[in-house]
Residue frames as a rotation matrix with the C-alpha (Angstrom) as fourth column:
UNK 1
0.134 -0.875 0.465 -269.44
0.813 0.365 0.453 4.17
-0.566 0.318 0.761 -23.29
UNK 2
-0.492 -0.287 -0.822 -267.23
-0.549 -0.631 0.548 7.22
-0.676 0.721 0.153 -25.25
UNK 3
-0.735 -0.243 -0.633 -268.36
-0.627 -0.110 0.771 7.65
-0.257 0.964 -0.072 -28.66
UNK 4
-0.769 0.638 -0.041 -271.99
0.633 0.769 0.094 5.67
0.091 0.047 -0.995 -28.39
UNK 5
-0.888 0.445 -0.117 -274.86
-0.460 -0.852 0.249 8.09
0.011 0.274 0.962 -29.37
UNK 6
-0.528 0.836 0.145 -278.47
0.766 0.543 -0.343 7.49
-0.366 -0.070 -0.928 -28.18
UNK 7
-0.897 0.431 -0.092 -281.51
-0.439 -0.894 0.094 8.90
-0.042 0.125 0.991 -29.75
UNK 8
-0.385 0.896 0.220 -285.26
0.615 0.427 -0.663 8.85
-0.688 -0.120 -0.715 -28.97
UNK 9
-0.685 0.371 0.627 -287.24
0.657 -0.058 0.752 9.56
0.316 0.927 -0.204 -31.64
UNK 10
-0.006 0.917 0.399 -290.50
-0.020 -0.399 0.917 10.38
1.000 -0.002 0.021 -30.30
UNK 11
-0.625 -0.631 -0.460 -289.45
0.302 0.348 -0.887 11.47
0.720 -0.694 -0.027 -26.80
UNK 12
0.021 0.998 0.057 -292.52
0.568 -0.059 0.821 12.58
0.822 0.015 -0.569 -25.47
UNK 13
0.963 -0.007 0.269 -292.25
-0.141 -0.865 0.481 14.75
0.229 -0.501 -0.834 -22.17
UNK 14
0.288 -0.949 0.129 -288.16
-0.803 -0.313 -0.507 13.21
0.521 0.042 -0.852 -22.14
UNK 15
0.709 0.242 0.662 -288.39
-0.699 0.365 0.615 10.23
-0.093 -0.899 0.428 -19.71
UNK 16
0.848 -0.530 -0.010 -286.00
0.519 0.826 0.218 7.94
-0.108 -0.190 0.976 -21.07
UNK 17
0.029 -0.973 0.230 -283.63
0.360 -0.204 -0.910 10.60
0.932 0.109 0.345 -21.68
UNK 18
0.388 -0.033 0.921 -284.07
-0.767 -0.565 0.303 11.97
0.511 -0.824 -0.245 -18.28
UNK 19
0.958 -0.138 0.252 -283.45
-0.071 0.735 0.674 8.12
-0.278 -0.663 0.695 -16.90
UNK 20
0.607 -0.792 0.064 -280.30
0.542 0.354 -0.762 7.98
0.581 0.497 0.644 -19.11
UNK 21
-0.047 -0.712 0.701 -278.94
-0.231 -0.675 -0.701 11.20
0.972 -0.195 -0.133 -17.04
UNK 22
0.709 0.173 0.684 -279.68
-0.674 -0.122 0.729 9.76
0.210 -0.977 0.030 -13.94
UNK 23
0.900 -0.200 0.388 -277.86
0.052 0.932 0.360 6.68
-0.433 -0.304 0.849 -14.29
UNK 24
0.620 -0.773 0.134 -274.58
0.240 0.024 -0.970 7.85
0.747 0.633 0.201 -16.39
UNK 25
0.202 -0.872 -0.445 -271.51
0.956 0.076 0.284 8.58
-0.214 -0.483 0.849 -14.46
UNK 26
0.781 0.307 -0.544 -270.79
0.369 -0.929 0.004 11.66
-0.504 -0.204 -0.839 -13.63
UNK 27
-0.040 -0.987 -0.153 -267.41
0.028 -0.154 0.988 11.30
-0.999 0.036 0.034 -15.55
UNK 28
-0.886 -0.349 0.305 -269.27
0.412 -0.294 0.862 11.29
-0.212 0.890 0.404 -18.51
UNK 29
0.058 0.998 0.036 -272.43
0.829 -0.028 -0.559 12.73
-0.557 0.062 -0.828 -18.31
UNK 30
0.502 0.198 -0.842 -271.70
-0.267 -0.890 -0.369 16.35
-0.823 0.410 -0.394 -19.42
UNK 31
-0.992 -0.117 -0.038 -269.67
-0.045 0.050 0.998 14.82
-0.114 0.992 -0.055 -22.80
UNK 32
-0.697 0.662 0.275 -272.65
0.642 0.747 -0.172 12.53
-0.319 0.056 -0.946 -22.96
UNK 33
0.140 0.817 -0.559 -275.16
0.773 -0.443 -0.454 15.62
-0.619 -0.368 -0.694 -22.49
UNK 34
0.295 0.104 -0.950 -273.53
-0.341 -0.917 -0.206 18.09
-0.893 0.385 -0.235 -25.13
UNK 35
-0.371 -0.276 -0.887 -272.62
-0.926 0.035 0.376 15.55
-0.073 0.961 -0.269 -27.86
UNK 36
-0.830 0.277 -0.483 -273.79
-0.110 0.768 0.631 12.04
0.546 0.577 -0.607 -28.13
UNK 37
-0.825 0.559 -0.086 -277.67
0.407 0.481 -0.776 12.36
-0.393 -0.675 -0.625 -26.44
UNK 38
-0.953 0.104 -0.286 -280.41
-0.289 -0.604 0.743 13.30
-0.096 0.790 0.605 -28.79
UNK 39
-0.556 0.831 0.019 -284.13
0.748 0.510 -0.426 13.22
-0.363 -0.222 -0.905 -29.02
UNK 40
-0.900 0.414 0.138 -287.17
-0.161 -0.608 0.778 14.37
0.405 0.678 0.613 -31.38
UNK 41
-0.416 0.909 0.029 -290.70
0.672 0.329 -0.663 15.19
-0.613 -0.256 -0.748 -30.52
UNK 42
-0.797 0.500 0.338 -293.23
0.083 -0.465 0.882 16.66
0.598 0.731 0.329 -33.18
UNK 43
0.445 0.891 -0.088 -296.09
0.718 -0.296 0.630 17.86
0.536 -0.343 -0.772 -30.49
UNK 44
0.376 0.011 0.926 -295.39
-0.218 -0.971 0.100 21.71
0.900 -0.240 -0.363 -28.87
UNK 45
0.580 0.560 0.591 -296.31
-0.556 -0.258 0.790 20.95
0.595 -0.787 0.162 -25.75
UNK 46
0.961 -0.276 -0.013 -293.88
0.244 0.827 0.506 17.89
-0.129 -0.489 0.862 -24.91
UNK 47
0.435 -0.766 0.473 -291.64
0.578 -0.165 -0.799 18.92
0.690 0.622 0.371 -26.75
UNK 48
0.217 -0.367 0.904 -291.06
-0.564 -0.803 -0.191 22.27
0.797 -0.469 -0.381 -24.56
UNK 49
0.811 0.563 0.159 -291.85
-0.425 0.380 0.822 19.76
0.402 -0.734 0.547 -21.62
UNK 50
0.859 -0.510 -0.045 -289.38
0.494 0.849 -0.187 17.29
0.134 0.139 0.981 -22.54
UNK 51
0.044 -0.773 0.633 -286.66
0.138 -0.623 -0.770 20.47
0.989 0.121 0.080 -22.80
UNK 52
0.164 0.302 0.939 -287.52
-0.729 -0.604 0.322 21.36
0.665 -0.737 0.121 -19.37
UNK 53
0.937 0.088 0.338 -287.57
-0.295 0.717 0.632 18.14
-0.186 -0.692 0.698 -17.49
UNK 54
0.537 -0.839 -0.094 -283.70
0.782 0.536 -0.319 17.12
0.317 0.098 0.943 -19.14
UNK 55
0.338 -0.222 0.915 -282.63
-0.288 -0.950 -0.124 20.52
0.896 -0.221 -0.385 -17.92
UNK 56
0.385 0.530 0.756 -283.50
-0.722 -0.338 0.604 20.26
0.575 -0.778 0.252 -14.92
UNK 57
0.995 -0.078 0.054 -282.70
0.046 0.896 0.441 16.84
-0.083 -0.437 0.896 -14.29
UNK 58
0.238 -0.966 0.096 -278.80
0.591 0.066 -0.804 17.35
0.771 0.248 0.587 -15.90
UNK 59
0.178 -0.031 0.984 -279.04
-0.661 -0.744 0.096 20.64
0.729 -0.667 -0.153 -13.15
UNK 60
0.917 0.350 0.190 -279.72
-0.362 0.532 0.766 18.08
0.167 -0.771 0.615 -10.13
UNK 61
0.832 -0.555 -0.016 -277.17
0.441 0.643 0.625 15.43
-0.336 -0.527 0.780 -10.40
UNK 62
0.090 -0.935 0.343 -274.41
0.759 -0.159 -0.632 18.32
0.645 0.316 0.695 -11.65
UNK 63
0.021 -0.191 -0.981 -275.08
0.916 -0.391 0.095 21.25
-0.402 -0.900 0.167 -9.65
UNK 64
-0.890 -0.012 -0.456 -274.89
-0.249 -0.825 0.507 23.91
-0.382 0.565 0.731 -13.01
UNK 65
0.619 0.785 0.006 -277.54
0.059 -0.039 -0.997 24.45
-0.783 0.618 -0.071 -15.53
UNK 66
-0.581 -0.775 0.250 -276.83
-0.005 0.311 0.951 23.36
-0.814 0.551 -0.184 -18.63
UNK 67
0.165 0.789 -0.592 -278.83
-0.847 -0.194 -0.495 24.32
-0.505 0.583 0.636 -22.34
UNK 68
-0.108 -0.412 0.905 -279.44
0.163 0.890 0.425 21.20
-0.981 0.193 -0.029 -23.90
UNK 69
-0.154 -0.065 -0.986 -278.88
-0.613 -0.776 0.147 21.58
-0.775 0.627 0.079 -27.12
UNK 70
-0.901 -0.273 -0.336 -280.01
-0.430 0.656 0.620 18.08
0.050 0.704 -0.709 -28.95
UNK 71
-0.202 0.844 0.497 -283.81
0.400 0.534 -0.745 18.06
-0.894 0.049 -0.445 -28.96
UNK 72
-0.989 0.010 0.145 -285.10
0.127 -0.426 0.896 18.51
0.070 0.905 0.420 -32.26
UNK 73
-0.156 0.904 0.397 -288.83
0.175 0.421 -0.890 19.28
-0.972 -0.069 -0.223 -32.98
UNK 74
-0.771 0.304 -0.560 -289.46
-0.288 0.618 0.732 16.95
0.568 0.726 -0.389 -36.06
UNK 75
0.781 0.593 0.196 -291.91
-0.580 0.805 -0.127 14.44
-0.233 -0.014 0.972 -37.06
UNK 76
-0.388 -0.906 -0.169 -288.86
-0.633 0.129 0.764 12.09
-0.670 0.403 -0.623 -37.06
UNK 77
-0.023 0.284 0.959 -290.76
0.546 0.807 -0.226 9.87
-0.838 0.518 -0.174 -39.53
UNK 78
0.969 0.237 -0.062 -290.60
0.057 -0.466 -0.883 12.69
-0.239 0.852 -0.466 -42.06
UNK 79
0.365 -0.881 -0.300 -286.59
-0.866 -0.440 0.237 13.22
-0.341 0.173 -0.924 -41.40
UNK 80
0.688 -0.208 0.695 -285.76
0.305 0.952 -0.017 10.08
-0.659 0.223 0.718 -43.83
UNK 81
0.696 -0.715 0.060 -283.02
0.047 -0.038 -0.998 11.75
0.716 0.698 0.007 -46.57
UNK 82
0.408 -0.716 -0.567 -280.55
0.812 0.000 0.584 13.08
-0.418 -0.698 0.581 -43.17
UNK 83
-0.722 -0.499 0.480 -280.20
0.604 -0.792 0.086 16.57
0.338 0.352 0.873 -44.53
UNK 84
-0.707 0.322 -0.630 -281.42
0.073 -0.852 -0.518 19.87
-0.704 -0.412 0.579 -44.24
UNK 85
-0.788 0.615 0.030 -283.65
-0.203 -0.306 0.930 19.51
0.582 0.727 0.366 -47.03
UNK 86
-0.361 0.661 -0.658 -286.08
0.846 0.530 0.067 17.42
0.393 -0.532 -0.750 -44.67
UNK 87
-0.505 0.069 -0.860 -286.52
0.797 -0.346 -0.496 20.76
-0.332 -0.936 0.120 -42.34
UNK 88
-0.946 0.006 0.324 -288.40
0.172 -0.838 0.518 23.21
0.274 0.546 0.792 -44.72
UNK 89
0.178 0.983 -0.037 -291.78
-0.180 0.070 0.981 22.56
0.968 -0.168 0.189 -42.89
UNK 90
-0.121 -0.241 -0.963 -290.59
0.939 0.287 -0.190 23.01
0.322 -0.927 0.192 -39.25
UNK 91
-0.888 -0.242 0.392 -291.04
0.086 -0.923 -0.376 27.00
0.452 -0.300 0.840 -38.57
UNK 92
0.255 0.694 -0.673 -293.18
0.838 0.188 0.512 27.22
0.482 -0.695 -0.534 -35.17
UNK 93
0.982 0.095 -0.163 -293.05
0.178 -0.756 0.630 30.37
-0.064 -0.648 -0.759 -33.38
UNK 94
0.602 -0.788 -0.127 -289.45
-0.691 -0.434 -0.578 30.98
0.401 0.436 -0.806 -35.00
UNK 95
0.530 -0.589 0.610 -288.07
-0.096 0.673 0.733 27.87
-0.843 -0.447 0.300 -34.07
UNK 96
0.955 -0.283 0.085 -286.95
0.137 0.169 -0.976 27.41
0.262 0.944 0.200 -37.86
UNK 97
0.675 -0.730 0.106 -283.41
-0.422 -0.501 -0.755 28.65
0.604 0.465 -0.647 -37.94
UNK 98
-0.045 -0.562 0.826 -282.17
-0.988 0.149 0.047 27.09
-0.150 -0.813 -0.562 -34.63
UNK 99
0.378 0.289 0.879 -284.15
-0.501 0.863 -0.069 24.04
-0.779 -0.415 0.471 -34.96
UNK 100
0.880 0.199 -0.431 -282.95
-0.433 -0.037 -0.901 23.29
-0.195 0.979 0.054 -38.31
UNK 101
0.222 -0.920 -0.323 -279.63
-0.647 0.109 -0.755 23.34
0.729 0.377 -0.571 -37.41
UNK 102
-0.320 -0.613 0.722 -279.81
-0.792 0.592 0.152 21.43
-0.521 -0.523 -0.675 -34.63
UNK 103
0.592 0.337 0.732 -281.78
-0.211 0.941 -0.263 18.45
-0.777 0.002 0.629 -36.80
UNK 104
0.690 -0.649 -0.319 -279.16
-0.386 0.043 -0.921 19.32
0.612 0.759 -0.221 -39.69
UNK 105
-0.229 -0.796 0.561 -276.30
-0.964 0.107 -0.242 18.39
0.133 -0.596 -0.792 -36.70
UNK 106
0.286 0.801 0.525 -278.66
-0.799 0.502 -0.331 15.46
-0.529 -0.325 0.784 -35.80
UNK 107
0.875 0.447 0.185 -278.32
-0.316 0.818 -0.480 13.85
-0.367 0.361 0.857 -38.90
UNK 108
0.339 -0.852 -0.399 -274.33
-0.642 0.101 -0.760 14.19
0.688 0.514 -0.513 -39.75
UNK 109
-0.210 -0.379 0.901 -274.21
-0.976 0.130 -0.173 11.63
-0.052 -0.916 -0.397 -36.53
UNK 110
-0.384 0.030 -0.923 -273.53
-0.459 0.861 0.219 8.57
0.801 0.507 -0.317 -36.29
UNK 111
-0.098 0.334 0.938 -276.25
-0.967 -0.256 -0.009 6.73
0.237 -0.907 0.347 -34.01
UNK 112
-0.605 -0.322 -0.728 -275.74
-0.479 0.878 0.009 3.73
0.637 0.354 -0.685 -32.52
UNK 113
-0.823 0.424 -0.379 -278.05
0.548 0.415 -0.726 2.99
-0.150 -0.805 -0.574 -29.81
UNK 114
-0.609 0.790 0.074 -282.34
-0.290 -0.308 0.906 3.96
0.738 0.531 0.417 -30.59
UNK 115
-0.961 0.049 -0.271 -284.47
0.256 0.516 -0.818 4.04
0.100 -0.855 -0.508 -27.88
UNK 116
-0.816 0.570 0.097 -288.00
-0.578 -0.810 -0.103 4.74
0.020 -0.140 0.990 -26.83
UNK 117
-0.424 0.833 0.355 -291.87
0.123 0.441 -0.889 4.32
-0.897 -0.334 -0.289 -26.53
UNK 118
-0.955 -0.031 0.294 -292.76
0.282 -0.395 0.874 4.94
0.089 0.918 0.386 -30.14
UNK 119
-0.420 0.907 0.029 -296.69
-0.751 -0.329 -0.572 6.53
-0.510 -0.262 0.820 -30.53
UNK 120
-0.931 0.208 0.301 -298.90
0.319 0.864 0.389 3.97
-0.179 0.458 -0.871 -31.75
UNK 121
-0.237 0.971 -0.020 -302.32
-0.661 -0.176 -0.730 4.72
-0.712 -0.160 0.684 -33.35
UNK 122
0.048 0.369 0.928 -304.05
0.326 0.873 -0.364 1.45
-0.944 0.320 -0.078 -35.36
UNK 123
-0.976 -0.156 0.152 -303.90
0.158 -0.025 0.987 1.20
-0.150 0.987 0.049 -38.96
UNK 124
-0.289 0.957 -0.037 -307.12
0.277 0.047 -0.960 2.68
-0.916 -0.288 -0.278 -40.31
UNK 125
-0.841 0.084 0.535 -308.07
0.542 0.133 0.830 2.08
-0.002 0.988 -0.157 -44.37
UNK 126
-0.057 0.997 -0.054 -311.59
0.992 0.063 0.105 3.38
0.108 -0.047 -0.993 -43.87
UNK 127
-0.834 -0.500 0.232 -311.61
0.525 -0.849 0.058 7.16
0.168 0.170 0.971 -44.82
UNK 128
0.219 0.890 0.400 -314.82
0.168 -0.438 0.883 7.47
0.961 -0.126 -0.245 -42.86
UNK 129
0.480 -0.167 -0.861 -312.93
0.861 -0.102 0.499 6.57
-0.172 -0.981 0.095 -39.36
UNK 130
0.990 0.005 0.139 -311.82
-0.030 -0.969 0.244 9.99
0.136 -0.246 -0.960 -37.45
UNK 131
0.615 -0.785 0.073 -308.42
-0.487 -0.306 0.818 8.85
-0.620 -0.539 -0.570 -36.86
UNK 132
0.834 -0.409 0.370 -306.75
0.533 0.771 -0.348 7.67
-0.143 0.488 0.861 -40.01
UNK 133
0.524 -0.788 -0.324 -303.63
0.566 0.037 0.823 7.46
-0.636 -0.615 0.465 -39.85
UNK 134
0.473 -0.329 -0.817 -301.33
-0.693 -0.711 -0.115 10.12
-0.543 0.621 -0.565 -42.27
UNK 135
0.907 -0.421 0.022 -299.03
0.186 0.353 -0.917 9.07
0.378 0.836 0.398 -44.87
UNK 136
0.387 -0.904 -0.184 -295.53
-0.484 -0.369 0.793 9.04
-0.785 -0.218 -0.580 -44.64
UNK 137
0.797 -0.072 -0.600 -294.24
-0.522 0.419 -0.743 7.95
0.305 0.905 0.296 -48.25
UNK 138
0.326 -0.890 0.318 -291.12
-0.911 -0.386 -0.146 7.53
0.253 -0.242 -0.937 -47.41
UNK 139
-0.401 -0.013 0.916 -291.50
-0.739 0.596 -0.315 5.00
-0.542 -0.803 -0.249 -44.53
UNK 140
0.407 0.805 0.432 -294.18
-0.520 0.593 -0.615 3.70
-0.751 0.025 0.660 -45.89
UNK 141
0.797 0.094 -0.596 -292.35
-0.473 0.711 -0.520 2.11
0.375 0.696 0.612 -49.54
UNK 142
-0.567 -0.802 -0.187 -289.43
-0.722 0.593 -0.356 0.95
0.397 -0.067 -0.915 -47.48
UNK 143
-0.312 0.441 0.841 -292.07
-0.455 0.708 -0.540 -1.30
-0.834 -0.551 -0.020 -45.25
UNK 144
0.554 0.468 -0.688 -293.20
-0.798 0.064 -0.599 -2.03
-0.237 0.881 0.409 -49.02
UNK 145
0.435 -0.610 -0.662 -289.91
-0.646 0.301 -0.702 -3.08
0.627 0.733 -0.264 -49.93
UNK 146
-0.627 -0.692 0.359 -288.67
-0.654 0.217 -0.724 -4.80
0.423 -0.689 -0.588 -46.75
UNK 147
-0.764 0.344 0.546 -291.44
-0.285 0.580 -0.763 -6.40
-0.579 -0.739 -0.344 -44.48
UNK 148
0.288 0.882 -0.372 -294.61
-0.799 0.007 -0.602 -6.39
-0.528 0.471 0.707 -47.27
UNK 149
0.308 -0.317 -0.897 -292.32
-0.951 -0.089 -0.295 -7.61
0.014 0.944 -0.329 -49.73
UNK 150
-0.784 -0.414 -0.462 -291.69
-0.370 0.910 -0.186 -11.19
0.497 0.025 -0.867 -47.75
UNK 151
-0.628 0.408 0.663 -294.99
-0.516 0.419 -0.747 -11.67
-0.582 -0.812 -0.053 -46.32
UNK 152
-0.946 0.319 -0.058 -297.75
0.217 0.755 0.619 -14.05
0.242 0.573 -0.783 -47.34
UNK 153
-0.372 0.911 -0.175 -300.49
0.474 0.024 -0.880 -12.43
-0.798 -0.411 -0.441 -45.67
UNK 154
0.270 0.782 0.562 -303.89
0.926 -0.371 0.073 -11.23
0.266 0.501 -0.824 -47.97
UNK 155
0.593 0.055 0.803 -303.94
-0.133 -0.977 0.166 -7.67
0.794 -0.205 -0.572 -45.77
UNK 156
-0.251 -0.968 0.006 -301.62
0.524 -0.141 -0.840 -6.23
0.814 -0.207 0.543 -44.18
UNK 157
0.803 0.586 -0.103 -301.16
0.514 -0.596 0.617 -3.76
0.301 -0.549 -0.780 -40.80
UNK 158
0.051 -0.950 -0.307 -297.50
0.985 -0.002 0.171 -2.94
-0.163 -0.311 0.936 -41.20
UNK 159
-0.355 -0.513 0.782 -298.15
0.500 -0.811 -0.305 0.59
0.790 0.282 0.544 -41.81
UNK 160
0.840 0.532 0.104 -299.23
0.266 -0.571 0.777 1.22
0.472 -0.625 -0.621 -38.73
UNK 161
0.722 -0.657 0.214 -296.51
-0.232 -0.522 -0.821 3.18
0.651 0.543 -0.530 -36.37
UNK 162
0.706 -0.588 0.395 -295.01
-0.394 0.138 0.909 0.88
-0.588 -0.797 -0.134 -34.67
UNK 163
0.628 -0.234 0.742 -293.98
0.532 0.825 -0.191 -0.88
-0.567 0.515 0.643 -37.66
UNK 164
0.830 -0.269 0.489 -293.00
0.164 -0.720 -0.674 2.65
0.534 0.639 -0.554 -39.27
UNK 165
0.890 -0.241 0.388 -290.69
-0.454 -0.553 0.699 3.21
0.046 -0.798 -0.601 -36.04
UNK 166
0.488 -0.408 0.772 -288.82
0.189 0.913 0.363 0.18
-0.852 -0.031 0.523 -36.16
UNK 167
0.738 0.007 0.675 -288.59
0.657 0.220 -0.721 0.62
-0.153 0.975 0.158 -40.12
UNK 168
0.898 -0.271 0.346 -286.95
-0.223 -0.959 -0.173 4.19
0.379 0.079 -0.922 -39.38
UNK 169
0.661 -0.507 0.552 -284.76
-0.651 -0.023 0.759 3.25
-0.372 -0.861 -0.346 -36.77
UNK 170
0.873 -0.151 0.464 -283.57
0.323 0.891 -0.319 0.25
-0.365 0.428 0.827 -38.80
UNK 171
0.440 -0.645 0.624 -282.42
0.811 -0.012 -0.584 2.29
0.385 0.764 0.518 -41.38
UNK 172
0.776 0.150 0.612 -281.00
0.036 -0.980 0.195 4.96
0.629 -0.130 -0.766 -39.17
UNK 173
0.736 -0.634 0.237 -278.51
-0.320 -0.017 0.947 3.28
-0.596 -0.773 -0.215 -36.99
UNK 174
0.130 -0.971 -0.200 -274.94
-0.989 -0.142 0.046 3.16
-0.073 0.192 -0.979 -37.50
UNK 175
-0.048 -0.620 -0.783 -273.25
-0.658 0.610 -0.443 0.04
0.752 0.494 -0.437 -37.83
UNK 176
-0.609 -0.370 -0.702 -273.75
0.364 0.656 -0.662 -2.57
0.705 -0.658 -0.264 -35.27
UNK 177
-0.871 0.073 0.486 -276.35
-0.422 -0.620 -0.662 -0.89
0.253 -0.781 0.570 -33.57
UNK 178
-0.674 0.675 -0.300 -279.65
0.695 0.442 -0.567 -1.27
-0.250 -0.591 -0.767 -30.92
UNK 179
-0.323 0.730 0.603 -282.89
-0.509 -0.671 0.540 -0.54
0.798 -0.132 0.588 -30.81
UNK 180
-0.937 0.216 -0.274 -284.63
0.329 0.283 -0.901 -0.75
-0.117 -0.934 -0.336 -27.52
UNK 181
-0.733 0.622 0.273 -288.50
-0.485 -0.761 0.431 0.23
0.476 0.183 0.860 -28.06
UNK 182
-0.639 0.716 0.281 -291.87
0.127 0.458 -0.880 -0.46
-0.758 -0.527 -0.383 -26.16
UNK 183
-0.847 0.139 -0.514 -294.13
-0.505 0.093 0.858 -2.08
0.166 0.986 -0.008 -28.45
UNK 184
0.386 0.829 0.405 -296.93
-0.783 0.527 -0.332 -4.29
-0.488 -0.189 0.852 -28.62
UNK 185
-0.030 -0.875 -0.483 -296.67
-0.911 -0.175 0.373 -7.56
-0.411 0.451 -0.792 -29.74
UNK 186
0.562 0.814 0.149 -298.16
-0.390 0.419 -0.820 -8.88
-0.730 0.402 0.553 -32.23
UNK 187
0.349 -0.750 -0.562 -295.43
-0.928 -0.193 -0.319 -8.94
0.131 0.632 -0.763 -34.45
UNK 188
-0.429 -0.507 0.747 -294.54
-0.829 0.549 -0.104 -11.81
-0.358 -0.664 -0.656 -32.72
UNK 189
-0.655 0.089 0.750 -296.93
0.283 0.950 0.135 -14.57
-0.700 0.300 -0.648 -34.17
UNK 190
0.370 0.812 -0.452 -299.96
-0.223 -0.395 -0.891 -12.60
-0.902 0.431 0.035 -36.21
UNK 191
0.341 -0.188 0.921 -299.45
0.623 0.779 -0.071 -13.53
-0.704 0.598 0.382 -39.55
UNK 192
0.856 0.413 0.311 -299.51
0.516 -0.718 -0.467 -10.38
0.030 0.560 -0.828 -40.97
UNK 193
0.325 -0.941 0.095 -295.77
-0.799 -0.219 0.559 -9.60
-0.505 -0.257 -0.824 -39.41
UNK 194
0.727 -0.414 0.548 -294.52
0.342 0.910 0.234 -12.68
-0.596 0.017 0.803 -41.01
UNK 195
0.516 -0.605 0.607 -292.58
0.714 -0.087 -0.694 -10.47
0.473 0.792 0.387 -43.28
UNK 196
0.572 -0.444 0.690 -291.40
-0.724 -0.669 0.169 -8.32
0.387 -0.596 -0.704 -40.77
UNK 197
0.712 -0.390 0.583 -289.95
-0.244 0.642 0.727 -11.45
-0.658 -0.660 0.362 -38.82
UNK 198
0.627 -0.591 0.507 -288.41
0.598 0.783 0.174 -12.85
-0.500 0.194 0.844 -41.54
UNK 199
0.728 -0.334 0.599 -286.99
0.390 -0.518 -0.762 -9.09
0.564 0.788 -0.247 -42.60
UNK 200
0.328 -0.637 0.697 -285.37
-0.861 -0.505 -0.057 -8.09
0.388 -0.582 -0.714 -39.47
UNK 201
0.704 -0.605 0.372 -283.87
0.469 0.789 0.397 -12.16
-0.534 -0.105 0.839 -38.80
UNK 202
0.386 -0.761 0.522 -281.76
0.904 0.200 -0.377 -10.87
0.183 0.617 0.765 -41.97
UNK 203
0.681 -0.236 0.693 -281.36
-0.105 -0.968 -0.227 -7.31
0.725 0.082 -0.684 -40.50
UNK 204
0.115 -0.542 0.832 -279.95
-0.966 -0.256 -0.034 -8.00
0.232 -0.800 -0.553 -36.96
UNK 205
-0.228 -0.828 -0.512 -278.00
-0.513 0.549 -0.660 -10.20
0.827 0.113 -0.550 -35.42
UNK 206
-0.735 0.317 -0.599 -279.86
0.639 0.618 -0.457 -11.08
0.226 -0.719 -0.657 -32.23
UNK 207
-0.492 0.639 0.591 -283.30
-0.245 -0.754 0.610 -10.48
0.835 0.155 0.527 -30.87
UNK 208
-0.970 0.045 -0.241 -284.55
0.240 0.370 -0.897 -9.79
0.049 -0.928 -0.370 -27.47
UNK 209
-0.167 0.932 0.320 -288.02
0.054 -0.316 0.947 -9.94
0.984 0.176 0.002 -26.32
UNK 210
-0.950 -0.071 -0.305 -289.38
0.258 0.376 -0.890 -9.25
0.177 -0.924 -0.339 -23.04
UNK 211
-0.472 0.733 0.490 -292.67
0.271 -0.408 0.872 -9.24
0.839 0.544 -0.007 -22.22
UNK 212
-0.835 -0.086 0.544 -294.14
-0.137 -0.924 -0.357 -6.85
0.533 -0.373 0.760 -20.25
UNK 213
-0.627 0.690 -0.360 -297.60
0.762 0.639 -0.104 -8.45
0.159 -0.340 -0.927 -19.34
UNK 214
-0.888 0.188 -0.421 -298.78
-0.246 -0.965 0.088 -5.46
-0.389 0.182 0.903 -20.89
UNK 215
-0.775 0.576 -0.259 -301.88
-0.307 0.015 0.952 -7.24
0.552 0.817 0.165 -22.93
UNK 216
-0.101 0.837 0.538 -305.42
-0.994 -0.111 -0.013 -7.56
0.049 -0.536 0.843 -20.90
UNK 217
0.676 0.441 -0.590 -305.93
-0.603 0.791 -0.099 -10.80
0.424 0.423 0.801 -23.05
UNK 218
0.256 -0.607 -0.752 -302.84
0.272 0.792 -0.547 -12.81
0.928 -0.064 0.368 -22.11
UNK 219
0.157 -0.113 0.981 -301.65
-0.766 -0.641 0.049 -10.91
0.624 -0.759 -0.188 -18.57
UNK 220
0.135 -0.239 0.962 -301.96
-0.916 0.339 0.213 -13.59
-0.377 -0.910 -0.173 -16.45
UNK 221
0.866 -0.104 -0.489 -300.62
-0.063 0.948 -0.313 -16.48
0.495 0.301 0.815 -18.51
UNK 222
0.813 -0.565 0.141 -297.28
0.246 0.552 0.797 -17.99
-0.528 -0.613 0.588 -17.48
């Protein structure tokens, strides 16, 4: 639809935006492709990947080459005010000056539709394990104020990043908007989510679940 704006966060090498250009109409794909299609990755390597593979793919089903001009590389969990102040820690091999503006352009948009596979790595409190997770203030005192702030569990795992992804995305869409993300899903009965459940009941207006038969442990239930 005109005037509906998707954006993956954490688009890793581009795949769902690459499925989005297969499947649009060709009557709007090239609006679609130079104003409302947008996606952030914060790793080099995908990032370039991800640039390369929506190219390519917009090339195919038009017939021209087209620069896309709406990947950003962010950590989008750091881009929480929507301004250019957010972008003063982004200069990579002179990306600064472009990228900036395109994550300054980024945020003066309204987005209504959030998609994606967010990264997940486990909450980890123990500042002996190798992989604890960073900080992200930000994120981290809305989940305070929002999903902590109605649960009943003792300990928590809501800062871990699906929960940060969700939290972002929340506050990031326009009016009336979706999020679509692969997740895990615990959220679903663990106790620890109980304030998440009962924070996004009052955020959105209907939830879908589908499950994927994605967990080892449950896989072959019914």
């Amino acid at each position: 639809e005109p005037y509906v704006e998707i954006l993956d966060p954490a688009t890793g090498t581009g795949t769902f935006i690459t499925e989005i250009i297969e499947h649009l109409p060709l009557s709007q794909l090239e609006h679609k492709y130079e104003h409302e299609i947008h996606c952030n990755e914060v790793a080099i390597l995908p990032y370039y990947i991800a640039n390369l593979n929506i190219e390519y793919n917009y090339k195919q089903r038009t017939g021209k080459y087209k620069e896309f001009e709406n990947i950003c590389f962010v950590d989008t969990l750091d881009n929480v005010g929507f301004s250019r102040s957010d972008t003063h820690q982004l200069d990579f091999f002179g990306l600064f000056d472009e990228n900036a503006e395109r994550i300054g352009r980024q945020n003066t948009r309204k987005i209504s539709v959030i998609i994606g596979n967010p990264p997940y790595n486990t909450n980890q409190l123990n500042e002996n394990e190798n992989n604890k997770n960073r900080e992200y203030p930000s994120i981290d005192k809305r989940i305070k104020e929002t999903y902590i702030k109605y649960s009943t569990a003792q300990k928590t795992k809501l800062y871990d990043m699906y929960a940060r992804f969700i939290r972002w995305a929340s506050d990031r869409l326009s009016q009336d908007g979706i999020i679509a993300f692969v997740s895990n899903n615990s959220f679903l009965s663990a106790r620890s989510y109980d304030g998440f459940r009962r924070a996004i009941r009052n955020e959105f207006n209907d939830i879908y679940v589908i499950d994927l038969k994605g967990d080892a442990r449950t896989s072959g239930e019914q």
